[in-house]
C-alpha positions in Angstrom: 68.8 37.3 40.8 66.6 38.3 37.6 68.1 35.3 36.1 65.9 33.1 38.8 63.0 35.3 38.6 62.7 34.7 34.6 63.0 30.8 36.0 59.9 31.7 37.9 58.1 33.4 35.7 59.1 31.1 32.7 58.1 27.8 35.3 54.8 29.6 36.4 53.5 30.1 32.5 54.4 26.6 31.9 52.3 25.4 34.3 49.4 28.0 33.4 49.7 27.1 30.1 49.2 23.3 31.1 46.0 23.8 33.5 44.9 25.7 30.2 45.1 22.6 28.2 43.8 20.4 30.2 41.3 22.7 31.3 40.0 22.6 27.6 40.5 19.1 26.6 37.2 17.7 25.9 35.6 15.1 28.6 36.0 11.2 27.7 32.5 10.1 25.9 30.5 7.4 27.4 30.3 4.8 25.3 28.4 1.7 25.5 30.3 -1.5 23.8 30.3 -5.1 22.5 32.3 -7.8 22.6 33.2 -9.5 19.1 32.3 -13.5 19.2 30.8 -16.2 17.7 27.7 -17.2 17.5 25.0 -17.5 14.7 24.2 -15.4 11.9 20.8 -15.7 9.5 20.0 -13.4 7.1 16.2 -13.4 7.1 13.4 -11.1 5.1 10.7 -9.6 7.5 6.9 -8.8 7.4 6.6 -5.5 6.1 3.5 -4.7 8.1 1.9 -7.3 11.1 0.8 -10.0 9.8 -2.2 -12.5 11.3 -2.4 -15.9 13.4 -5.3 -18.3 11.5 -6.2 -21.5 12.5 -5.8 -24.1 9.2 -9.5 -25.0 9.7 -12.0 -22.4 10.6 -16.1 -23.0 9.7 -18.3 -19.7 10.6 -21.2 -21.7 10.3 -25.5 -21.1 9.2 -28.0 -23.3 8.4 -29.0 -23.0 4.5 -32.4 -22.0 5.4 -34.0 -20.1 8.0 -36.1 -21.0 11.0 -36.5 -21.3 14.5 -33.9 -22.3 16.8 -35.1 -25.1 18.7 -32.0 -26.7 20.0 -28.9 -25.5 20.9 -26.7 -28.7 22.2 -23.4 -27.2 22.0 -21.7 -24.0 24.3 -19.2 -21.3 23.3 -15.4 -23.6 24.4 -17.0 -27.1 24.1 -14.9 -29.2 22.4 -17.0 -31.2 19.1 -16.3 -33.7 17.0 -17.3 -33.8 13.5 -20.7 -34.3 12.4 -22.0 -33.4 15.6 -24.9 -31.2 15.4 -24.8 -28.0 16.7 -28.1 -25.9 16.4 -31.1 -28.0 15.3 -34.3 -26.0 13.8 -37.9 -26.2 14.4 -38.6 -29.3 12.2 -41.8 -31.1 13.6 -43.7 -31.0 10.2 -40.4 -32.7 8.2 -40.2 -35.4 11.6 -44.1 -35.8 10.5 -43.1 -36.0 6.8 -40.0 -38.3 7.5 -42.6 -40.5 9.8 -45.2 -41.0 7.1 -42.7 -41.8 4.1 -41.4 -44.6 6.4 -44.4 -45.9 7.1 -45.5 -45.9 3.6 -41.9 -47.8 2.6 -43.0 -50.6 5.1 -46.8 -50.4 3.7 -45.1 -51.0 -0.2 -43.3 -53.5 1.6 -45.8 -55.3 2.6 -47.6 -54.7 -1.0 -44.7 -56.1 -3.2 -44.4 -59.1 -0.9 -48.4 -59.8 -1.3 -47.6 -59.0 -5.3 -44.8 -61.4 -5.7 -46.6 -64.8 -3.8 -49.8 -63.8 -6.0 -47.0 -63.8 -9.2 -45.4 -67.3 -8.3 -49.0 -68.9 -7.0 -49.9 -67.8 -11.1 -46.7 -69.2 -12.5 -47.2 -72.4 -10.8 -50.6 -73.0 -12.1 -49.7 -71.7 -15.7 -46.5 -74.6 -15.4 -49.4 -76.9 -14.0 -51.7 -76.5 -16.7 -49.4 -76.0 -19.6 -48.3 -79.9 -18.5 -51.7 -81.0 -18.6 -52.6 -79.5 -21.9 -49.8 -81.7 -23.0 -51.8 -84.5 -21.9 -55.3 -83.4 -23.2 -56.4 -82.8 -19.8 -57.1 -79.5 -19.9 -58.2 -77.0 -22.8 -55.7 -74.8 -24.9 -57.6 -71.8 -23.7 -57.6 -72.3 -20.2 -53.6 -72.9 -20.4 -53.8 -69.9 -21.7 -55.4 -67.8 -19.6 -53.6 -69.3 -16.5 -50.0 -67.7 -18.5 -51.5 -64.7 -18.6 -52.6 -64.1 -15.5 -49.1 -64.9 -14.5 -47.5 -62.8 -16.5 -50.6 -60.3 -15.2 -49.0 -61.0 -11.6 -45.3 -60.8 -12.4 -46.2 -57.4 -14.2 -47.6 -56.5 -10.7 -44.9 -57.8 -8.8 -42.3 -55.6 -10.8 -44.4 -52.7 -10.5 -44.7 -53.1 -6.2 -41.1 -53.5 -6.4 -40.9 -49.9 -7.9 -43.2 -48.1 -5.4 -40.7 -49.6 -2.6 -38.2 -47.7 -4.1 -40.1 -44.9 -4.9 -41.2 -45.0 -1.0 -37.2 -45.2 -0.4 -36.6 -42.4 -2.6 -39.1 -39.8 -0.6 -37.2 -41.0 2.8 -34.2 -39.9 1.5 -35.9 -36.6 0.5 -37.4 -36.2 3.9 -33.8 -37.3 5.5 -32.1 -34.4 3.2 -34.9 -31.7 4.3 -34.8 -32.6 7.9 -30.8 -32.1 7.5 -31.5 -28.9 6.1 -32.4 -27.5 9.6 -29.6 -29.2 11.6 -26.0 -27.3 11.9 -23.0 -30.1 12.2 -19.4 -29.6 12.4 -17.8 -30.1 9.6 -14.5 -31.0 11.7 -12.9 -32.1 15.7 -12.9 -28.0 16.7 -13.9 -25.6 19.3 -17.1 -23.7 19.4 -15.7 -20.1 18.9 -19.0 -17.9 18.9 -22.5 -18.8 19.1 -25.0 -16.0 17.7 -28.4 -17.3 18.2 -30.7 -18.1 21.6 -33.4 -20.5 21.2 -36.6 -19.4 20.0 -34.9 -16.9 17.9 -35.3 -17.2 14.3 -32.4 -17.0 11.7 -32.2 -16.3 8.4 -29.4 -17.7 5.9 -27.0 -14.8 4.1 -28.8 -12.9 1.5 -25.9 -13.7 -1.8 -22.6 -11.0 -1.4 -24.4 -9.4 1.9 -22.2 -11.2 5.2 -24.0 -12.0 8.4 -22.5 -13.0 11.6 -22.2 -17.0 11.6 -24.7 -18.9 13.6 -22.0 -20.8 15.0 -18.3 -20.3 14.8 -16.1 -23.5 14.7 -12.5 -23.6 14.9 -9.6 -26.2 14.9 -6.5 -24.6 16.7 -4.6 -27.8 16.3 -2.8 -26.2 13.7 -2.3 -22.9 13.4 -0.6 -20.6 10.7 0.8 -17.0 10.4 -0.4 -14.7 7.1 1.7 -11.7 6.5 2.5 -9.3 3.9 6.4 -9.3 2.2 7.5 -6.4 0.3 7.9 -7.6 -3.2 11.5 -7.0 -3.1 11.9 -9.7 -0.8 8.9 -12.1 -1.9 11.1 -13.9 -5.0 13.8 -14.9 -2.6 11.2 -16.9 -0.4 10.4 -20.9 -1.0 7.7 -23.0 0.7 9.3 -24.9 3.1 12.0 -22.6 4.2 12.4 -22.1 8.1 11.2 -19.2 10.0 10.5 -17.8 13.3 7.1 -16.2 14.6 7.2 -14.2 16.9 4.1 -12.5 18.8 3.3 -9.8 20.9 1.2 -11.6 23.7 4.5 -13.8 24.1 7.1 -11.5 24.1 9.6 -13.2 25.4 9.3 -16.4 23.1 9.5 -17.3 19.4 8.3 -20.1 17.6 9.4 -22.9 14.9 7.6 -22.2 11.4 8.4 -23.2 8.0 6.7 -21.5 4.9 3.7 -23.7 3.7 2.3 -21.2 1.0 3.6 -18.2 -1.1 1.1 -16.4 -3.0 1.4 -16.9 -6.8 -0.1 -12.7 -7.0 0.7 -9.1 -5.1 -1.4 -8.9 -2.1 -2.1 -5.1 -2.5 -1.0 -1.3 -3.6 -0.4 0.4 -0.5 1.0 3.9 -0.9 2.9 2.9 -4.1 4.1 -0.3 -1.9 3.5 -3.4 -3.3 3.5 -6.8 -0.9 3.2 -10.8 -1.4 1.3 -13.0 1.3 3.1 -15.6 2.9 1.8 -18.2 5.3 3.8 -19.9 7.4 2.9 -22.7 9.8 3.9 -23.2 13.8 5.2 -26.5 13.9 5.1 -26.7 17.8 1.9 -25.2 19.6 1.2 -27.7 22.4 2.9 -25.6 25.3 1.0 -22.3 24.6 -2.7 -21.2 23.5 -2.6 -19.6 20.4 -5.5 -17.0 19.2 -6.2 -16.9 16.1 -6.5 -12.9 15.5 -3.1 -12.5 17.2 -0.8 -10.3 15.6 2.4 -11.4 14.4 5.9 -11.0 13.1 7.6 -13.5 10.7 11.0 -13.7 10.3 11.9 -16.5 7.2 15.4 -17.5 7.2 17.0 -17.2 4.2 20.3 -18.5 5.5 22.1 -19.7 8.0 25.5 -19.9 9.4 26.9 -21.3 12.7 29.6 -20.4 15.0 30.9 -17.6 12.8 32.6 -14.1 14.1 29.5 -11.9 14.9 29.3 -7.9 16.1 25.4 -6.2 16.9 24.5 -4.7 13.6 23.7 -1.5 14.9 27.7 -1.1 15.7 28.4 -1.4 11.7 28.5 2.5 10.0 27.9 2.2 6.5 28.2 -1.3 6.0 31.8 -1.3 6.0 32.9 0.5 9.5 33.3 -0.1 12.6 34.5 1.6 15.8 36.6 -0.3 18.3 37.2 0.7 22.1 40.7 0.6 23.0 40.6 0.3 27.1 44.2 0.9 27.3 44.6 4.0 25.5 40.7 4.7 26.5 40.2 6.1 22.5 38.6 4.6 19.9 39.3 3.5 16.7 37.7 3.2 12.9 38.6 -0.1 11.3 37.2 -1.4 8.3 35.8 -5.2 8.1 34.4 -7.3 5.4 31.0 -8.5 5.9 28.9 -11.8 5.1 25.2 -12.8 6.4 23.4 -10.3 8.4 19.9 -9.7 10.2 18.6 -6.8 12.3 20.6 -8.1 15.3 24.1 -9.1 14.2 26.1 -9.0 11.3 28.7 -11.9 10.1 32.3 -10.3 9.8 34.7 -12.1 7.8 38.2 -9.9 8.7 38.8 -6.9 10.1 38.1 -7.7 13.9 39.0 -10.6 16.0 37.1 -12.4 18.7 37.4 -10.5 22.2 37.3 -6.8 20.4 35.0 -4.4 22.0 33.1 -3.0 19.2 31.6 0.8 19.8 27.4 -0.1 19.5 25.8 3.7 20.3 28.1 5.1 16.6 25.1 7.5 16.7 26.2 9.7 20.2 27.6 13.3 19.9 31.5 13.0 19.7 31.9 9.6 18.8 34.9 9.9 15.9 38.0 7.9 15.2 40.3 8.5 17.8 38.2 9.9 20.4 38.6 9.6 24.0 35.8 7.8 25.7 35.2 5.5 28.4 32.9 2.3 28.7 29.6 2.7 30.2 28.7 -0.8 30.3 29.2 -4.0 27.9 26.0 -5.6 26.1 
């Protein structure tokens, strides 16, 4: 009888002692995972602050002496072609000036045409009477004065010839001062910004002081990104390497570039951080309008590899670590792995995990150790 009882007792501790092990046994951790595959992997260098969309052509545009606006042809988002004028200034007196030198090019003309008949008439008679002297028909003296009155005549018809140019010459100065007062575009764009009503006057830049343009022309047919590498990264980068742009007002897009420029200086000392500018071009804008004055992110690809075994980067710890989910045992598990190219979104592994693996991806959360128990929230 006490021999059962000690059973009972002994049976009823055991099972105490087992609701008191399981009754402290930590909770499973939620974990979120990834699956190991293959995919793409570029290792790429990064903007270190936002860089700048630019269009390749941009003219903010002022006459090169100031006036009154008295035409204004052109509104802001009309479409021009080059060396169509934009903003005309009062220029009535230079018209007036421009009129008269014309007329006085025809008037010298006119002048050198009478000039040069008068010279041949001479030169005929002189040939006339130089024959006849020949002949004793006429006096040495009058052959004489008959050359040099043709030569008298010639002289003149040179010297009418001259004035024509001369005449030419001040139409061409009128022509450059009447340009003086017209604005053209200097390229095909679109009329950005227009600063100026007519009747108002303007006034060209005083030198090293800007002033808003009179008119603002751009040409958004090509377009190009400017940004700011750290200098770290800046000797690595070529012209003509690929890259991606991406862009805040299209946030769910990137877009084809290639590096067109890398500046030959450092940029600026910013807090002990020096940067290099890049420029990189958008080879494709004809689906979307780009503003220039957008900020954007480039992304230059150093290198490339396809369709090679991938994990997220933020599941690697240390570079060298990973954690893998074991649903069957419901624990996970360090393993080491070798590494190759790598971005801020995956990570090339060369061994140490195999395609299908559920790599651990929030390494960060309270608990999360080898061997742990956990359970998967949800695959990404």
């Amino acid at each position: 009888m006490k021999r059962r009882t000690l059973y009972i007792v002994a049976g009823v501790a055991l099972v105490a002692l087992a609701i008191g092990v399981l009754a402290s046994r930590p909770d499973p951790i939620e974990v979120e995972t990834a699956t190991v595959s293959r995919g793409p992997v570029a290792e790429t260098v990064t903007n270190t602050r936002a860089g700048t969309i630019k269009a390749c052509q941009r003219a903010r545009l002022a006459p090169p002496s100031g006036g009154q606006i008295a035409k204004l042809p052109v509104k802001k988002g009309d479409r021009v072609q080059p060396g169509q004028v934009l903003l005309e200034l009062w220029n009535d007196d230079i018209r007036a000036e421009l009129s008269l030198a014309e007329r006085d090019a025809v008037a010298a003309h006119a002048r050198a045409e009478e000039a040069c008949v008068a010279a041949k008439v001479a030169q005929r008679e002189s040939d006339r009477l130089a024959k006849l002297v020949t002949q004793s028909l006429v006096s040495i003296d009058a052959a004489e004065r008959a050359r040099g009155d043709a030569d008298s005549r010639a002289a003149a018809c040179r010297a009418t010839t001259q004035n024509i140019k001369v005449a030419e010459a001040r139409i061409e100065q009128a022509k450059a001062s009447m340009e003086r007062t017209l604005l053209r575009a200097p390229f095909a764009g679109i009329v950005a910004e227009i600063n100026g009503e007519i009747g108002e006057f303007v006034t060209p830049s005083p030198v090293g002081i800007p002033t808003p343009p009179a008119v603002d022309v751009v040409d958004t047919r090509c377009i190009y990104v400017t940004a700011p590498i750290d200098e770290v990264d800046a000797p690595r980068i070529r012209e003509g390497m690929p890259a991606r742009v991406s862009l805040d007002a299209f946030r769910d897009r990137t877009f084809a570039a290639h590096v067109r420029r890398v500046a030959p200086y450092v940029l600026d000392v910013e807090k002990q951080a020096r940067t290099v500018e890049i420029e990189a071009e958008l080879e494709d804008i004809q689906s979307v309008t780009l503003l220039p004055g957008y900020s954007a992110d480039v992304e230059v690809i150093l290198q490339e590899q396809d369709n090679v075994l991938r994990v997220p980067t933020r599941a690697l710890i240390d570079g060298k670590r990973v954690y893998i989910y074991d649903a069957a045992e419901q624990r996970v598990h360090a393993r080491d792995v070798q590494t190759g190219l790598r971005n801020w979104e995956y990570v090339e592994v060369t061994s140490g995990v195999a395609e299908g693996d559920l790599v651990v991806t929030t390494v960060d959360r309270e608990g999360v150790v080898d061997g742990a128990r956990a359970r998967q929230a949800a695959e990404r």
